[in-house]
C-alpha positions in Angstrom: 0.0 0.0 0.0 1.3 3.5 -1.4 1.2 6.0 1.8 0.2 9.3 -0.2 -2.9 7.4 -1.3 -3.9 5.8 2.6 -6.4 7.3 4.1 -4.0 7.5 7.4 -4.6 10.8 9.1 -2.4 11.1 12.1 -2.7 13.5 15.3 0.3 15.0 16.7 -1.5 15.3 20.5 -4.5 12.9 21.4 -7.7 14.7 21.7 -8.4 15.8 25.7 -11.1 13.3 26.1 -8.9 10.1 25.5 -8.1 9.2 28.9 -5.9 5.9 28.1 -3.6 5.2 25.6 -5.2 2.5 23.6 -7.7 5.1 22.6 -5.3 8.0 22.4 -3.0 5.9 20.3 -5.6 5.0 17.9 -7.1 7.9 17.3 -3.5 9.8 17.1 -2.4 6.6 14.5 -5.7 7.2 12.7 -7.0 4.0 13.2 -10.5 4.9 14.4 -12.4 8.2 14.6 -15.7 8.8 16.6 -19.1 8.9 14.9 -21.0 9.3 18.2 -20.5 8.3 21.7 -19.5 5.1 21.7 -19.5 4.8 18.1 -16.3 4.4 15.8 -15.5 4.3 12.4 -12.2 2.0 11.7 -10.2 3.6 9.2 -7.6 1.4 6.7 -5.4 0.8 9.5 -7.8 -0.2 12.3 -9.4 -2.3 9.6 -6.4 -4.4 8.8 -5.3 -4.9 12.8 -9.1 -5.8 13.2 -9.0 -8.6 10.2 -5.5 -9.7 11.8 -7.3 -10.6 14.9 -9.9 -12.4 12.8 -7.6 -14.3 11.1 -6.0 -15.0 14.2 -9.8 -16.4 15.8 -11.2 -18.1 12.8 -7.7 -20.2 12.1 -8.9 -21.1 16.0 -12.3 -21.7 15.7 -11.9 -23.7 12.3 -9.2 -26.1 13.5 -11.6 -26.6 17.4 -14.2 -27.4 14.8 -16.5 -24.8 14.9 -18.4 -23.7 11.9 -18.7 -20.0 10.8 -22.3 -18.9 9.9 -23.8 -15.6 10.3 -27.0 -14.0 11.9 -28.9 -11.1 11.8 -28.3 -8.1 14.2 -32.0 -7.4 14.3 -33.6 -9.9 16.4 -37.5 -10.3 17.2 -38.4 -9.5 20.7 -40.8 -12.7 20.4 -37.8 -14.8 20.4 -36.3 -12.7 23.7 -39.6 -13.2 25.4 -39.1 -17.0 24.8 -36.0 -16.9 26.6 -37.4 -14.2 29.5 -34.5 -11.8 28.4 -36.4 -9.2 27.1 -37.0 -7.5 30.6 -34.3 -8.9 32.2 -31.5 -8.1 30.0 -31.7 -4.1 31.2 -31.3 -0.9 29.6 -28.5 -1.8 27.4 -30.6 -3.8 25.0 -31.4 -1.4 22.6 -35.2 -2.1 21.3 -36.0 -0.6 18.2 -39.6 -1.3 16.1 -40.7 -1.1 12.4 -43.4 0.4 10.9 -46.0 -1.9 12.0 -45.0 -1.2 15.4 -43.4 -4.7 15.9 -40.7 -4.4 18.3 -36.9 -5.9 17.7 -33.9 -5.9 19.3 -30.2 -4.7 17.9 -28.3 -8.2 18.9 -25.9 -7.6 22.0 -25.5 -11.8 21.9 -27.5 -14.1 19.8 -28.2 -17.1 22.2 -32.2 -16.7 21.6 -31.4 -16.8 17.3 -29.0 -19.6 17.2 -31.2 -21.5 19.2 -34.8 -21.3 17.5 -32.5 -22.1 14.4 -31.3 -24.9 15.9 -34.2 -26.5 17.3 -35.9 -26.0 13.5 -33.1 -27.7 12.0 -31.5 -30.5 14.2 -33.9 -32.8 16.3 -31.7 -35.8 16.6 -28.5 -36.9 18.7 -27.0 -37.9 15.7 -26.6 -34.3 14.6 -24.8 -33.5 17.8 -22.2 -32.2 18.9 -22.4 -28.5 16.9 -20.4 -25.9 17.5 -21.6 -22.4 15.4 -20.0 -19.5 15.5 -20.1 -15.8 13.5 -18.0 -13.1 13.2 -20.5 -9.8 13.3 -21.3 -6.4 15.1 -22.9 -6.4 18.5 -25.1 -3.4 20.1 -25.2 -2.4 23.5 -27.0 0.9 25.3 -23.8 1.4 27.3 -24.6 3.5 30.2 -20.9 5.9 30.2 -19.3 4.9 26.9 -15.3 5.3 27.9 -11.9 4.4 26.5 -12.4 4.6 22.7 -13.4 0.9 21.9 -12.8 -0.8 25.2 -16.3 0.7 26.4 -18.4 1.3 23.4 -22.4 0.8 22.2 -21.2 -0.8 19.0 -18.4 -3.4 18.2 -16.7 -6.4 16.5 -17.4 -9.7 18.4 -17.1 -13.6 17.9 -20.1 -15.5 19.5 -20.0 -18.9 19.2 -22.7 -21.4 20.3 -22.4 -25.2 21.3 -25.1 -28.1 21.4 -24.4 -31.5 22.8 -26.7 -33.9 23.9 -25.1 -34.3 27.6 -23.4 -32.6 30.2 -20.1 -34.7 29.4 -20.4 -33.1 25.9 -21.0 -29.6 27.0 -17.7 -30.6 29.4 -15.9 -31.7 26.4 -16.9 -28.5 23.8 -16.2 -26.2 27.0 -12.6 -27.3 26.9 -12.3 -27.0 22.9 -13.3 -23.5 23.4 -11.3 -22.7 26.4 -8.4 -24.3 24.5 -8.4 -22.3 21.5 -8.8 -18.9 23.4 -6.0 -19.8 25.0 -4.3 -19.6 21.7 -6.3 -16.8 20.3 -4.7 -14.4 23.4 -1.2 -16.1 23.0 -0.7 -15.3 19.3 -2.5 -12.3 19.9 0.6 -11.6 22.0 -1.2 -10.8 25.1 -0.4 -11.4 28.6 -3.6 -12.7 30.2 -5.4 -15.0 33.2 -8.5 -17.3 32.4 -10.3 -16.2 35.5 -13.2 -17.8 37.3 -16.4 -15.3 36.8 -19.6 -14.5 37.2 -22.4 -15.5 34.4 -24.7 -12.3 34.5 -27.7 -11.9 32.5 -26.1 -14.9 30.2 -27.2 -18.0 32.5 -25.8 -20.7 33.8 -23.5 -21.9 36.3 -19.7 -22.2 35.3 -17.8 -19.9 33.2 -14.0 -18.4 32.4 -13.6 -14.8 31.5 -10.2 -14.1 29.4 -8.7 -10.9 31.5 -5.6 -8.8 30.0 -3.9 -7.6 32.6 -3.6 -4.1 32.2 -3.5 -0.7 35.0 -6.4 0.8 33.2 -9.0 -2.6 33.8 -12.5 -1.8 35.1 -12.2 -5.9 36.6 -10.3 -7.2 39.5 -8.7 -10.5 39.3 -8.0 -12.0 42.6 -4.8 -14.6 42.3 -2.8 -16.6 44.8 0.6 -15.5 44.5 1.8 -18.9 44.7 -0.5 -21.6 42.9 -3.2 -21.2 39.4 -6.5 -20.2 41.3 -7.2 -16.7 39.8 -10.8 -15.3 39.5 -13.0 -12.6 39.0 -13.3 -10.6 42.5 -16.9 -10.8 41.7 -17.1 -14.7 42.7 -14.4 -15.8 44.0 -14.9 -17.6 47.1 -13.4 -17.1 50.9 -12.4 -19.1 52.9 -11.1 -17.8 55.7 -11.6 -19.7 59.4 -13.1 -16.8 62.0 -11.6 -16.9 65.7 -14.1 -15.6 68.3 -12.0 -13.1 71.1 -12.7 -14.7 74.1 -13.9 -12.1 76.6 -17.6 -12.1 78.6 -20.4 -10.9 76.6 -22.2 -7.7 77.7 -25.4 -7.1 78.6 -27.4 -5.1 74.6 -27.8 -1.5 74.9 -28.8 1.4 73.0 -27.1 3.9 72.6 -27.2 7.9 70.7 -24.8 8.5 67.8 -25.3 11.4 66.3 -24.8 12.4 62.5 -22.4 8.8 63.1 -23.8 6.9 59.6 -20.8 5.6 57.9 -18.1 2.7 59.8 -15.5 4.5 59.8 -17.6 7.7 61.8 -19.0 4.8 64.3 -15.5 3.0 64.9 -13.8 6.3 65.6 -17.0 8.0 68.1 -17.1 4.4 70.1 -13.5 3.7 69.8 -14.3 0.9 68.5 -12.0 -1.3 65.5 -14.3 -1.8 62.1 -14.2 -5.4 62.6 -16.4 -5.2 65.5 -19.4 -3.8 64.2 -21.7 -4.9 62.0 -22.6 -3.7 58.2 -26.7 -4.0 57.8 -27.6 -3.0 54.2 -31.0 -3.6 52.8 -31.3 -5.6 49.3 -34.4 -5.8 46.8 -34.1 -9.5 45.9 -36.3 -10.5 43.2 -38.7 -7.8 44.1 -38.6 -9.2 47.9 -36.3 -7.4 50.8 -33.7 -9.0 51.8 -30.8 -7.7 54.8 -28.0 -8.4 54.4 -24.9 -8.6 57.1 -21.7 -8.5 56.8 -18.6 -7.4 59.0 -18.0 -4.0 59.1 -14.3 -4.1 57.8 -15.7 -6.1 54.8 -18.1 -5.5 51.8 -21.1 -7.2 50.5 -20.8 -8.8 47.1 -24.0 -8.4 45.6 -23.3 -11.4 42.9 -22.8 -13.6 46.0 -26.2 -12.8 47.5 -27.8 -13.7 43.5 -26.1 -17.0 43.9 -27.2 -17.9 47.3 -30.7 -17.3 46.9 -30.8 -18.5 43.3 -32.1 -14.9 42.1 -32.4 -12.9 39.3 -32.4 -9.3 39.7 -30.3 -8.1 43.2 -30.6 -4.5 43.8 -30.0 -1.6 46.6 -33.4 -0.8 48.6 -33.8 2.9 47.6 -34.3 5.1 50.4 -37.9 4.8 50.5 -37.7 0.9 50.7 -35.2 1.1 53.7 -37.3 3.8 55.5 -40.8 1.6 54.3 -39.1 -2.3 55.6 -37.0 -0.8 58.2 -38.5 2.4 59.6 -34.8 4.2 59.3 -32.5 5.3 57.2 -29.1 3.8 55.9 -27.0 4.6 58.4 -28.5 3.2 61.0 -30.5 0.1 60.3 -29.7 -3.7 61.7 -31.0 -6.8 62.1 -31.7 -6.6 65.5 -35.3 -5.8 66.6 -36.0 -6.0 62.1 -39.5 -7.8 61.4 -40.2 -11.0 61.8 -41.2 -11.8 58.5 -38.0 -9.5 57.2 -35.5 -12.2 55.4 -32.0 -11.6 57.1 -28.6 -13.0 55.8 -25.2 -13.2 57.5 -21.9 -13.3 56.1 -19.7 -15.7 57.7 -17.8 -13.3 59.3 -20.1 -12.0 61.5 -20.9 -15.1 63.8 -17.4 -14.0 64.9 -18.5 -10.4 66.7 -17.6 -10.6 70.2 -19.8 -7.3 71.2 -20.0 -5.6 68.3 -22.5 -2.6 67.3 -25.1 -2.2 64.5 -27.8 -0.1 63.9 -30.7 0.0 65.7 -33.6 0.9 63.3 -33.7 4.6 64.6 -31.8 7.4 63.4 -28.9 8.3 65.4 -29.1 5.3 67.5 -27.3 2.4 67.4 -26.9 -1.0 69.6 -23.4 -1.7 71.1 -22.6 -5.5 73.1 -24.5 -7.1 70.1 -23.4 -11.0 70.0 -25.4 -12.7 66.8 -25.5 -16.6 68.2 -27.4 -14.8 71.7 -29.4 -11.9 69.9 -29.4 -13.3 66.1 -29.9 -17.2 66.6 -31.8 -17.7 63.5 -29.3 -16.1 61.5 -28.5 -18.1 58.0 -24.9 -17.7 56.9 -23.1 -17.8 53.6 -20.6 -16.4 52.2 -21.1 -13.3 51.0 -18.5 -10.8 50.9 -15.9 -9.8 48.4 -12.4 -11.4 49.2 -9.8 -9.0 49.7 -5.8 -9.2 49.1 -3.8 -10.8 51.8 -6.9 -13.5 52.2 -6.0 -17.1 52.0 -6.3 -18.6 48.1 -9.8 -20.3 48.0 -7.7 -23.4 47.2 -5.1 -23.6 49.9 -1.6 -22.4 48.3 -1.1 -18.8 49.4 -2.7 -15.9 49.7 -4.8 -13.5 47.5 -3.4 -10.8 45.2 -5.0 -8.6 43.4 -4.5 -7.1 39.5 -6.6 -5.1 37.0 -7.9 -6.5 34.2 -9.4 -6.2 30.6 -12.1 -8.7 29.8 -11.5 -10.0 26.2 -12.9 -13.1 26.2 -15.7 -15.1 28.2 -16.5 -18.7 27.9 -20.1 -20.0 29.5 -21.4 -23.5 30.3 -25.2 -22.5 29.5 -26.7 -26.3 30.3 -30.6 -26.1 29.3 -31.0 -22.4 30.2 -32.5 -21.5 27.0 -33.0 -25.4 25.5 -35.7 -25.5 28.1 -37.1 -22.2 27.8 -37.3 -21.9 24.0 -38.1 -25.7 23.5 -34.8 -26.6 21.8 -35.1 -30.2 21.8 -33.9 -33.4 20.3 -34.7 -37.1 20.2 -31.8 -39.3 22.4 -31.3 -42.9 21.1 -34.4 -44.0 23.2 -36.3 -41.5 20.7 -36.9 -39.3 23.7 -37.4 -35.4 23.6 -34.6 -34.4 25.3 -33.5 -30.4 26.3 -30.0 -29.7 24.3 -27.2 -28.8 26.6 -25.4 -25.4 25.6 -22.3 -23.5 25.5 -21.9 -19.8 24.7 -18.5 -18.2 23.8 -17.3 -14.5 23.1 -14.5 -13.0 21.8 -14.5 -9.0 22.1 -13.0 -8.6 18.5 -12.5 -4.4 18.5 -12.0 -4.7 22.0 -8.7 -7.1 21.8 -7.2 -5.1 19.2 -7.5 -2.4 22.1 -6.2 -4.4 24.6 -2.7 -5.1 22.5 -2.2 -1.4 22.7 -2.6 -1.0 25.6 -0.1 -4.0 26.1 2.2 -3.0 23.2 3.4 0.7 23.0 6.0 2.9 24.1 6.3 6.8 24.4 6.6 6.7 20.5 3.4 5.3 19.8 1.8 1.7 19.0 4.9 -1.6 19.2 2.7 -4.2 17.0 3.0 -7.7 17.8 4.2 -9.5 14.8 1.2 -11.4 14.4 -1.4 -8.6 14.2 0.8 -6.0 12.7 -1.7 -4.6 9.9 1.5 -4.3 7.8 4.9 -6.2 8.4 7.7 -3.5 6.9 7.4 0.2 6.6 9.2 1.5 3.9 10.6 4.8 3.9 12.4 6.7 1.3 13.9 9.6 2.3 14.2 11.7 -0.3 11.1 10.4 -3.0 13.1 13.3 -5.5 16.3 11.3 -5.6 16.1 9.3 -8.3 18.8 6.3 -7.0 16.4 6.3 -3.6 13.1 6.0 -5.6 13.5 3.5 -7.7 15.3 1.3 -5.1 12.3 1.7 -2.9 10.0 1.2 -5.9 12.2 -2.0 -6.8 12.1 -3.1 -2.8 8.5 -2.4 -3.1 7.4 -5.0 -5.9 9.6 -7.7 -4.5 9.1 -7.6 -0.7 5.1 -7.5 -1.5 5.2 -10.8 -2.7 6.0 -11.9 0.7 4.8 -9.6 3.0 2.3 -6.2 3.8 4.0 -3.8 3.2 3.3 0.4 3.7 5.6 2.4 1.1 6.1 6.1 2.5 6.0 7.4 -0.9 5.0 11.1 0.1 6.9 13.8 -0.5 7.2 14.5 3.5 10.2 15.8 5.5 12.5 12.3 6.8 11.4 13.5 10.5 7.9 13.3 9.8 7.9 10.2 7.9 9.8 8.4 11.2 7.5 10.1 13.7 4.5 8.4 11.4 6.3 4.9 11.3 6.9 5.0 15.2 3.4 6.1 15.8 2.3 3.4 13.1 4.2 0.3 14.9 5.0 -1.6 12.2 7.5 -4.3 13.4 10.2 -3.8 10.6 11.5 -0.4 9.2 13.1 -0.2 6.2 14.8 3.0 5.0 16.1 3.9 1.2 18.9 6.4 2.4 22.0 7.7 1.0 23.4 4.9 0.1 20.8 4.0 -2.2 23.1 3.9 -5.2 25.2 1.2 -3.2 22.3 -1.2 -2.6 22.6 -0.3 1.5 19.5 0.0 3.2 19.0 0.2 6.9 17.1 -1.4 8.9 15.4 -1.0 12.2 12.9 -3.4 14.6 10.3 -1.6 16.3 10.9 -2.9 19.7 14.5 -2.2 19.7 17.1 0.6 19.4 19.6 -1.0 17.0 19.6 -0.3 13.7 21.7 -2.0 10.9 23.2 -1.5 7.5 22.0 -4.2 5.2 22.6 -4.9 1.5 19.8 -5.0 -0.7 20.3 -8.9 -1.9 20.0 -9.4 2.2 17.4 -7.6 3.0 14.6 -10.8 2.3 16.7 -13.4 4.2 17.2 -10.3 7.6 13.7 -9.4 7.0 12.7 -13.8 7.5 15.3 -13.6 10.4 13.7 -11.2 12.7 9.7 -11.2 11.6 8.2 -14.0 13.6 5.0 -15.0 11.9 
């Protein structure tokens, strides 16, 4: 590709709002500019890095033996009524309708389409396994669209979509998938952790999310620092054994603390350490309240509370709620003295508070000398609070570390969560209906062409990979009007093209703002037609490094092979 015909428009400062460098760098590069909030156009250069990363996942996905299909973006709300996801998906489904007032959906995922085409099409075992996947755009009514294409309402993703006809199959695809993600990040050159997480709005039970680590993550990965475990801080477990101090227990009493709402206010006015009083907050469960306790140095992980009551929707009582169930404010609520008919849930933790304080259901008042087995004895406990660093790992080896990350990738073991719901059956040897057992599988495709950047770049600008370089060698000419320079480079063009991309910077641009452009750029090779152009010397320069060498024009292929790992 000739550079004075690319469309490659190049910033010498990143707009103001750009707040990390993946989406500084790309706009600077000009591999993307903004349509709307959230909402990008991928110029050449994005495109190409984008189709690398394609490349990369379908080579993947082909050799798991998955096959690429591909589905509409619009998708009938009938079909997300089937599935109950049409209320329960939030805001961020964007619902459009047509003329005749028939209401649709711009696809965010496409686990209700796949499966009403699958249950039309395949009603026997010996159809199964099938794995489907597409390559398409995705929608989503992103609250605070943020950093470029990381965050954004529209983007490039890979959904895949597996059937099997047991639970040992869905085991068995689940691995396949898992497997070739892990080679989808690795050539993607990414440093990552496959991380234990949360399904969401998806459905069902286990799933892996692929995290890039990165200082700019909106996740939190919690890792032992000396075995595997590593998972999102959303689910994973604690398991921590709670020693009771061993002094008399005091007689409950009320007491005035005024203005005193948050722990930290009522630990420093009764002298008290965090850890001895207890956190009452006041959760809408499924449309029933639900109070939740946990200890007051520790906080409540709402996903937790969804798991152990099996829920859908988990969400902070609202002021009114809390003053309407309670009779006070946040603040100053507890558990003890609560209805009868309230639900009330412990975190482990708290069986441990020797005479510990909570609120008392009046404002300004709380209760001090509160022991939960004496004045809580029906209390249910769980586990139900986030772990925190310096924890013991969940699986024995260590203790908990934590490290922000960039969700790329998420693998889920559905089961019969939509089979059952949208009647996606087939007939089992026995010629028995039976429920087909699912897998669902994303790959964030914009978003991991992000993530690299934010991996791969210096003070200079973007430091491509090899793999996903959207051109191999930049070649630069100095002087375009010196005839010995020009028609080396045009000579270098034609023959290194055969073998590789290649970007010829054939403008007629000063030599400091052609390198400025090839460091911003990233390409992995540079290649510069110099003075010694008449002599067949050419010099060469890696991306990542500092070094740059004098080559000869007949060595220039086999130095080229040498360094360019593809």
């Amino acid at each position: 590709m000739k550079q004075s015909t690319f469309l490659s428009p190049t910033l010498r400062e990143a707009p103001s709002d750009a707040e990390v460098k993946s989406h500084q760098l790309m706009l600077r590069a000009g591999l993307i500019r903004q349509s709307s909030a959230g909402v990008y156009s991928f110029l050449p250069l994005g495109l190409k890095a984008l189709k690398k990363v394609e490349t990369i996942i379908r080579e993947e996905m082909d050799k798991s033996g998955a096959q690429e299909m591909l589905m509409p973006a619009i998708q009938n709300a009938e079909l997300w009524q089937e599935s109950g996801r049409w209320e329960m998906y939030g805001p961020e489904l964007m619902r459009v309708k047509d003329r005749h007032q028939r209401e649709f959906a711009l696809g965010p995922t496409h686990e209700e389409v796949i499966t009403a085409l699958v249950r039309d099409d395949v009603n026997s075992y010996k159809r199964l396994p099938m794995t489907l996947y597409q390559i398409q755009t995705k929608f989503r009514d992103e609250r605070r669209p943020r950093f470029g294409i990381l965050r954004s309402r529209e983007f490039l993703m890979k959904d895949a979509y597996s059937f099997d006809k047991d639970f040992e199959g869905l085991d068995e695809s689940y691995r396949k998938m898992y497997d070739a993600y892990t080679n989808v990040f690795t050539r993607c050159g990414l440093d990552f952790r496959a991380v234990v997480a949360d399904s969401g709005a998806m459905g069902g039970k286990d799933t892996h999310e692929f995290m890039v680590l990165s200082d700019i993550g909106e996740d939190t990965i919690a890792y032992s620092n000396e075995s595997s475990f590593a998972a999102n801080i959303e689910i994973a477990p604690v398991n921590v054994s709670y020693e009771k101090r061993d002094e008399p227990l005091k007689e409950l009493e009320k007491i005035d603390t005024p203005g005193k709402k948050s722990i930290t206010d009522v630990a420093d006015f009764l002298e008290k350490n965090p850890a001895d009083l207890i956190k009452s907050m006041l959760f809408i469960v499924d449309g029933e309240p639900v109070l939740v306790l946990v200890r007051g140095d520790h906080e409540v992980n709402d996903i937790k509370i969804k798991h152990v009551l099996d829920a859908q929707m988990v969400e902070l009582a609202s002021d009114e709620q809390t003053k309407q169930h309670l009779g006070s404010i946040t603040g100053f609520i507890g558990p003890v003295g609560a209805a009868k008919d309230l639900k009330i849930i412990a975190d482990h933790a708290v069986k441990s508070v020797v005479n510990g304080v909570c609120g008392a259901n009046e404002t300004d008042t709380h209760y001090v000398n509160v022991n939960p087995e004496r004045d809580l004895s029906d209390l249910e406990y769980s586990d139900l609070r986030l772990i925190q660093e310096g924890d013991p790992s969940p699986d024995g080896k260590g203790t908990i570390q934590f490290k922000e990350g960039i969700e790329v990738g998420h693998v889920f073991k559905l089961g019969t969560r939509y089979s059952e719901s949208m009647k996606g059956t087939f007939l089992d040897e026995n010629g028995k209906s039976q429920p087909m057992v699912m897998g669902s599988y994303g790959i964030g495709v914009s978003r991991t062409v992000a993530a690299i950047i934010e991996q791969h770049h210096d003070e200079n600008g973007i430091v491509w990979p090899h793999s996903v370089a959207p051109f191999h060698v930049h070649l630069i000419p100095v002087n375009m009007k010196q005839e010995a320079q020009r028609e080396l480079a045009e000579e270098l063009y034609e023959s290194l093209s055969s073998r590789y991309d290649v970007l010829f910077d054939d403008r007629a641009e000063r030599p400091g703002v052609k390198f400025k452009d090839a460091d911003l750029f990233g390409m992995p090779v540079r290649v510069t037609v110099g003075k010694k152009a008449d002599e067949g010397i050419l010099e060469v320069k890696l991306r990542n490094e500092e070094e740059k060498m004098e080559v000869h024009k007949d060595k220039l292929m086999d130095t080229i092979s040498r360094h360019l790992k593809l």
